[in-house]
C-alpha positions as CSV (number, residue, x, y, z in Angstrom):
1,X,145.4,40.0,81.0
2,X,144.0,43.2,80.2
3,X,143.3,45.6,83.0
4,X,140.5,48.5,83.1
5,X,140.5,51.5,85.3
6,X,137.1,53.0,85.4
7,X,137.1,56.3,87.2
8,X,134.0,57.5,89.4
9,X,132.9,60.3,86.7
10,X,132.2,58.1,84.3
11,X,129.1,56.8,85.9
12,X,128.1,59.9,87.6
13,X,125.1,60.8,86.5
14,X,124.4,64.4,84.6
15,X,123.0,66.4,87.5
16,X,125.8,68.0,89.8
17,X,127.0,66.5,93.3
18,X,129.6,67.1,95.9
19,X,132.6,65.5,94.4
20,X,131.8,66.4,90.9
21,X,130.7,70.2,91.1
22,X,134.4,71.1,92.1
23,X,136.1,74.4,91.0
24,X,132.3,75.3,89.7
25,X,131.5,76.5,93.1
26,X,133.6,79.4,95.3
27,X,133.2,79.9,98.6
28,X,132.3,83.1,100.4
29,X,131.5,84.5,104.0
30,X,127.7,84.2,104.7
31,X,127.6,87.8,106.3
32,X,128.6,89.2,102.9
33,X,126.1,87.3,100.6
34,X,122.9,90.1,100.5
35,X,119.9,90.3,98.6
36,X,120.4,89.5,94.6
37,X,123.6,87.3,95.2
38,X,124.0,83.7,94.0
39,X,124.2,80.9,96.4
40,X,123.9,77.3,96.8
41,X,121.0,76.6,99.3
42,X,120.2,72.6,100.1
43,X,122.5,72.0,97.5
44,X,120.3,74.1,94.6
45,X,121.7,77.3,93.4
46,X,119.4,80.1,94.0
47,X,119.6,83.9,93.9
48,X,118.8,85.7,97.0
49,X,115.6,87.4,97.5
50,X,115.6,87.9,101.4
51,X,118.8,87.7,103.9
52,X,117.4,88.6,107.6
53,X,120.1,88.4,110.6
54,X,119.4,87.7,113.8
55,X,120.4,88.7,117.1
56,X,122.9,87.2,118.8
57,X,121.1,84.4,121.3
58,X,122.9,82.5,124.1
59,X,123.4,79.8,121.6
60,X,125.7,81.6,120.1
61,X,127.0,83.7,117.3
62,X,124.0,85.4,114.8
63,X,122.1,83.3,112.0
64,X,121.2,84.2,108.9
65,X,118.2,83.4,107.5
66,X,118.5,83.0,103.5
67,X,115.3,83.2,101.1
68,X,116.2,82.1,97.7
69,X,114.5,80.8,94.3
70,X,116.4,78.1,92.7
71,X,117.5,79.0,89.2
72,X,116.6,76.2,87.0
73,X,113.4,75.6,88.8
74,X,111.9,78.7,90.3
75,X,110.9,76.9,93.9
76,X,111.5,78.9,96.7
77,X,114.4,77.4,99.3
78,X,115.4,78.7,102.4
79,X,118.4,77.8,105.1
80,X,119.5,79.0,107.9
81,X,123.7,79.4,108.6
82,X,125.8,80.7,111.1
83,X,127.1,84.0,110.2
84,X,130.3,83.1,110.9
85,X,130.1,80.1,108.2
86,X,131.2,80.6,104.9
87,X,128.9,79.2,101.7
88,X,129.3,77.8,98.6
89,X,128.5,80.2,95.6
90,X,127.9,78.7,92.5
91,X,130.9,80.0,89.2
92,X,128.4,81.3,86.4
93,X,128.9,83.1,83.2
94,X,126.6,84.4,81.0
95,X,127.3,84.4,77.2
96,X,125.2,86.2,74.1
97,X,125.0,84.3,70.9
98,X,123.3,85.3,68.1
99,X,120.7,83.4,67.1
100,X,120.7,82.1,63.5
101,X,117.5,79.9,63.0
102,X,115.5,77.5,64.4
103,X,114.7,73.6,63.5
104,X,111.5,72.0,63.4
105,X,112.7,70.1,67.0
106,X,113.0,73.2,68.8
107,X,116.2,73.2,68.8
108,X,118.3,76.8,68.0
109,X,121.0,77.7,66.0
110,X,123.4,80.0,67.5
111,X,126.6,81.7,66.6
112,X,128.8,83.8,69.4
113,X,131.2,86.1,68.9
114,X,134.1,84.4,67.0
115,X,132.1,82.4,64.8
116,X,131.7,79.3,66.3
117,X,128.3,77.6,66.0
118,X,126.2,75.5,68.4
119,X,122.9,73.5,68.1
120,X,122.4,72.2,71.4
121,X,120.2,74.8,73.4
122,X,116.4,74.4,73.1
123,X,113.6,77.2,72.8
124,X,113.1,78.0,76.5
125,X,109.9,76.7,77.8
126,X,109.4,80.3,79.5
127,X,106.5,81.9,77.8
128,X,107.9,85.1,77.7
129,X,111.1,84.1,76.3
130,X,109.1,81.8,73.5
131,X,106.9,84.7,72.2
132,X,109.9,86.8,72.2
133,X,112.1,84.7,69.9
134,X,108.5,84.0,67.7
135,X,107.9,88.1,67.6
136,X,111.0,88.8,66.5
137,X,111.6,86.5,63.8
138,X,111.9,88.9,61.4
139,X,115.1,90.3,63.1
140,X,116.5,86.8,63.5
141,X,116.6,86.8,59.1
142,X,118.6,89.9,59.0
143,X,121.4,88.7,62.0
144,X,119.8,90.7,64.8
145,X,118.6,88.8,67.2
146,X,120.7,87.6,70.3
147,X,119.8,85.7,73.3
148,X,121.9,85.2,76.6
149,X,122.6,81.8,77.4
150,X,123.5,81.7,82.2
151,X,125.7,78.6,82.4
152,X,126.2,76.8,86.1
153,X,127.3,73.8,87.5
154,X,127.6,71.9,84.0
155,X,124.5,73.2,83.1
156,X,123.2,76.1,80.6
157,X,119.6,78.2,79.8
158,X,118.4,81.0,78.0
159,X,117.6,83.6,80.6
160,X,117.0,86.6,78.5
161,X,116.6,87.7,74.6
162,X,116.8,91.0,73.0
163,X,116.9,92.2,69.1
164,X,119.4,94.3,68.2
165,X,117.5,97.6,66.4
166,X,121.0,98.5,64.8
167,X,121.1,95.4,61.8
């Protein structure tokens, strides 16, 4: 008799839920999350472009009224929490990796900083981002040209790209 244990993750899908986000999310008092912060609003994780408290009502204690734009889609989400409350703010990190070449699938080539390559990451389908790795493909030849890669809740994209003047 042979005897499988499957655990839940291994059908979970790919996009993030409650019980697998985990330690990728911190918690933090909702009073103390301003304008420009990170935080996960109907489940998306969004930076903060309006915060506007209320007064305190006979309902009770004072509401916050969060404007965000999600960060992999650009929609705009808002929410409303108790001050008191405390919400979940999504763990990021942003890495640079140079960026080595490029294949004919739009795929890149990247290298960070000890070495280690990667193939994985896609030519962002931001226009702005596109024409910059296409203008400077001159500086890519001669090890110049590095793009930061935001990574979140299991995911990762190329939010910025800059040549470095000095190679």
């Amino acid at each position: 008799i042979v005897v499988v244990i499957l655990s839940r993750q291994m059908f979970a899908d790919q996009s993030p839920n409650a019980e697998t986000v985990g330690s990728l999310v911190s918690y933090q008092d909702a009073k103390s999350i301003k304008r420009g912060s990170l935080a996960m609003l109907r489940n998306q994780p969004c930076r903060i472009v309006e915060a506007n408290i209320s007064k305190v009502g006979k309902h009770g204690s004072t509401k916050i009224h969060y404007v965000g734009l999600d960060l992999w889609t650009g929609v705009k989400v808002e929410e409303i929490h108790p001050s008191s409350h405390r919400l979940e703010v999504p763990v990021c990190t942003k890495t640079d990796y140079m960026v080595v070449g490029t294949s004919d699938d739009g795929f890149l080539s990247l290298m960070d900083d000890t070495g280690r390559m990667r193939y994985d990451l896609k030519i962002p389908e931001d226009e702005s981002l596109a024409a910059q790795l296409h203008d400077n493909s001159d500086v890519m030849s001669d090890g110049g040209l590095y793009v930061t890669v935001l990574a979140l809740l299991g995911r990762e994209r190329i939010i910025a790209c800059r040549a470095d003047k000095a190679h």
